[in-house]
Structures are given as structure tokens and as C-alpha cells.
N, C-alpha and C positions, 0 to 999 in steps of 0.2 A: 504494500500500500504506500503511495503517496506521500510525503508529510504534509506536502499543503494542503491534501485532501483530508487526512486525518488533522487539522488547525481546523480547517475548515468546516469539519464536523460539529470537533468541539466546538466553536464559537458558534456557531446555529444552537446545538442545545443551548447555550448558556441563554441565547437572545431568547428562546423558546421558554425558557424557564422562568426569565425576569419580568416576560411580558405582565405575568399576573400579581404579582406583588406591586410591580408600576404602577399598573391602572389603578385596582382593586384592594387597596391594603387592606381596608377593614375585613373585608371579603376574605382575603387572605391571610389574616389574622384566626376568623371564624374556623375558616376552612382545616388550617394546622388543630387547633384544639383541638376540633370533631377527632380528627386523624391520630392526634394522641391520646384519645381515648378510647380507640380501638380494641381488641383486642391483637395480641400477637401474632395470633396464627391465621388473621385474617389478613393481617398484613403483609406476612410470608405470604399469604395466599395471591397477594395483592402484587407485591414483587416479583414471585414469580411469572405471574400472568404477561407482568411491562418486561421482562430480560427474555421471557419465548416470543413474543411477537417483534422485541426488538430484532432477535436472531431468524427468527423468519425474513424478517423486512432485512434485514445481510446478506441473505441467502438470494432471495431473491433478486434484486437488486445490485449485488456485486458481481 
């Protein structure tokens, strides 16, 4: 792989990530608490779910 393509990844997540705390802080204020209230195994649950589709969307796509 690339390095600029891998910067370049990385800087798109990070812009992808920031949008919502930018806009929406209160919102995303709200939103974090909910999420640490979870329980654990739903969040594993929840992890895993975002690192298979990520690796799909690789797979596919690379």
C-alpha cells in the first residue's frame, strides 16, 4: 500500500469523525453517555460489527 494513500485514509477518518462533535456537541455529548452506559458485551458486539464491515469494505475495494 501506498503511504499517501494510507495518510490519506487516515485523514478522511479523522475528518469523518470530527464532523459530529463540530456540528453537534451537545448531541454528542448525549450520544457518548448513552454509549457508556452500555453494557460491555454489547459493545464488543458493536465493535465487532464496525472492524467486519470495515474489512469487507478492504476486501472489496482494494
Amino acid at each position: 500500500m501506498d503511504f499517501q494513500v494510507l495518510m490519506f485514509a487516515i485523514g478522511l477518518v479523522l475528518v469523518l469523525e470530527g464532523v459530529g462533535p463540530l456540528i453537534f456537541p451537545q448531541k454528542w455529548k448525549k450520544y457518548l453517555a448513552e454509549v457508556s452506559m452500555q453494557n460491555e458485551n454489547v459493545l464488543r458486539r458493536l465493535g465487532g460489527c464496525l472492524v467486519s464491515a470495515g474489512i469487507v469494505l478492504l476486501i472489496i475495494f482494494a
